[in-house]
N, C-alpha and C positions, 0 to 999 in steps of 0.2 A: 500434720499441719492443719490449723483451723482457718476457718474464715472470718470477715472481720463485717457484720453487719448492721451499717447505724439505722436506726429507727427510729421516732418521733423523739429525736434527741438526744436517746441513748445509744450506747456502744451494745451492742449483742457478740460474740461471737459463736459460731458453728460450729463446735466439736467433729472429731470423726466418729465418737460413740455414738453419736445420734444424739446428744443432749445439746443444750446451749448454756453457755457460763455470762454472766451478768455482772462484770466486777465492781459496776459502782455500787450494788447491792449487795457484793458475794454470794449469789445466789445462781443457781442451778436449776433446769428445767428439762424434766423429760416426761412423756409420754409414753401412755397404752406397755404399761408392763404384763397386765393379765396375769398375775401372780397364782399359780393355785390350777391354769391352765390343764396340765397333766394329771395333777389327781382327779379333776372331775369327768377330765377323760378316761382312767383309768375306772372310777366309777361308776363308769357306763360299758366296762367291760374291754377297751380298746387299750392295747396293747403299749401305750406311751412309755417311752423311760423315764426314770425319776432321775429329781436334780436342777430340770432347768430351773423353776421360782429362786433355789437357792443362788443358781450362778449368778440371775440376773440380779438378785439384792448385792452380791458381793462385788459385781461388776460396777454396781452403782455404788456403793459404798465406799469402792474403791477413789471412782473418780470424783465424786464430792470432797474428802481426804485433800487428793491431789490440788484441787484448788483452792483448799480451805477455806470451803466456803461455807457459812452463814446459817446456810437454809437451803431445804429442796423444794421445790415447787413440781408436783406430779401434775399433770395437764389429765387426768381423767382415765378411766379404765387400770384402775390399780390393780385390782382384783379381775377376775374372769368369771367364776360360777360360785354361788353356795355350797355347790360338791366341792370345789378345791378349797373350802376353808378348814381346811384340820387342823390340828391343836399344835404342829408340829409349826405348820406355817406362822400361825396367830401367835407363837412366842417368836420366829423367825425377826416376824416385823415389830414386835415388841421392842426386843432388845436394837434392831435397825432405830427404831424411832426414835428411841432414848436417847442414841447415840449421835442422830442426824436431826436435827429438828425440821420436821415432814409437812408440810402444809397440800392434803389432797384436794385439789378441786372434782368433785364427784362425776365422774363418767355415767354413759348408760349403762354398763356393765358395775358400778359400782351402787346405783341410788338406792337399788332397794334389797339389796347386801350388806354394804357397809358394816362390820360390827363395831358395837361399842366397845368402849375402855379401855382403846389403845390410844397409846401417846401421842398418838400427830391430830393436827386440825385440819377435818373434813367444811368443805364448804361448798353450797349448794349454788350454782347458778355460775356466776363469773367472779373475779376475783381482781381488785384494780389492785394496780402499786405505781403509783406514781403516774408518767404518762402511759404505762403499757397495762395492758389487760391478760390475764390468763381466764383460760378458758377450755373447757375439752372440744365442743363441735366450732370447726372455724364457724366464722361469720359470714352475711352472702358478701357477694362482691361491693365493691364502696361504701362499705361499712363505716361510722367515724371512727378515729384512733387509730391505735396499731393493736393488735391481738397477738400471743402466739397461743397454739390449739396443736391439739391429736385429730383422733378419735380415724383418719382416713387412711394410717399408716402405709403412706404413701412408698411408692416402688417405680421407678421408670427404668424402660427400655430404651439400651443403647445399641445400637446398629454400628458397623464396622462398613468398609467399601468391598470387604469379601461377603458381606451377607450376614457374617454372624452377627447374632443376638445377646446380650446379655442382660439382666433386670438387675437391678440395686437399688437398695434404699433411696430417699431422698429426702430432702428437706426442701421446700414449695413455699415461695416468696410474694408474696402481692406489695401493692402498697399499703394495704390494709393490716396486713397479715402474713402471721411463717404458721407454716404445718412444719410439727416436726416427725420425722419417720416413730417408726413403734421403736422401742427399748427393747421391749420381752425378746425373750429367744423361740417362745413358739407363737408366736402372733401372726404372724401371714402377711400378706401384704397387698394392697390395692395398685394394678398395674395402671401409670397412668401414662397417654402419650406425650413424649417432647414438644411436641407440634401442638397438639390441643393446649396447653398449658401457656406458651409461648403465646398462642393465639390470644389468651386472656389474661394476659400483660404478666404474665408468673414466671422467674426465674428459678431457676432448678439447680439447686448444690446436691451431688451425687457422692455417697459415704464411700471410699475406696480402703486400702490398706494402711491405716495409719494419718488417712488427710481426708480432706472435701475439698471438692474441685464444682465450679459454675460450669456449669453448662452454658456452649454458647447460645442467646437468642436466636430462634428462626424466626 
């Protein structure tokens, strides 16, 4: 089940993939893939398994397909390190890009890697479409517009009335602004509190099995 979020006059809505679909554009948005993550981990001698870059292109492949949509729009950190760029990947996202037409907006992790001569358009700074903005670092708070960004791949902790804990992704709402959680499958996650967030006017959609669900306001 997704969620349905309007924004300076458009329709957005929340995927459970962690992406956001755009249908008056057919357009598609996801953040912080880190592609390449494991071999440059591997390259440094650390024990990673191979495969995640791959699942996470097919995982995204897939669900672009599914809504037929248009265009991807990657919010920044596509790539991870100059050591995960091998020849294996660099045709991976080739034949991906041919296929999807890829608009990267550049991450810190991607400005001064980036390679030439693949098929999608890298663009440096922010990126407008209409009334919304893409962008990889959100903006500070009361920014004009509406943005959506990565770069924080956010994680929130939910509490139970027995005490248990659990962290999941999350998508982070202002009026300004969505963060959307990381894509990658090895990216990590920045924990952030319910309560803090809430405090500065930010609602919270938390990625479960199959749906997104709000969190209530505290």
């Amino acid at each position: 089940m997704s969620l349905r979020l309007d924004a300076a006059g458009e329709t957005l809505w929340l995927l459970p993939e962690g992406a956001v679909w755009w249908p008056a554009r057919r357009t598609v948005f996801a953040a912080d893939l880190h592609l390449g993550k494991g071999a440059a981990f591997r390259a440094q001698g650390l024990a990673v398994p191979a495969g995640s870059s791959a699942r996470t292109l097919a995982r995204l492949y897939d669900l672009v397909v599914t809504r037929d949509a248009a265009r991807l729009v990657v919010l920044g950190d596509f790539w991870h390190g100059a050591d995960g760029l091998t020849p294996e990947l660099l045709d991976s996202v080739a034949v991906f890009a041919q296929r999807i037409p890829t608009v990267l907006v550049l991450g810190n992790h991607d400005r001064r890697i980036h390679p030439p001569g693949l098929p999608l358009q890298a663009v440096q700074g922010t990126l407008a479409l209409g009334s919304l903005t893409a962008a990889h670092e959100p903006p500070p708070l009361g920014a004009p517009g509406f943005t959506l960004a990565g770069h924080w791949h956010p994680a929130v902790l939910i509490g139970s009335r027995a005490g248990d804990r659990l962290r999941r992704p999350c998508f982070v709402c202002y009026r300004h602004a969505l963060v959307l959680p990381a894509f990658g499958g090895l990216t990590g996650a920045l924990t952030l509190r319910h309560e803090d967030l809430s405090r500065r006017g930010a609602d919270v959609a938390v990625l479960g099995e199959g749906a997104v669900h709000w969190l209530p306001r505290l």
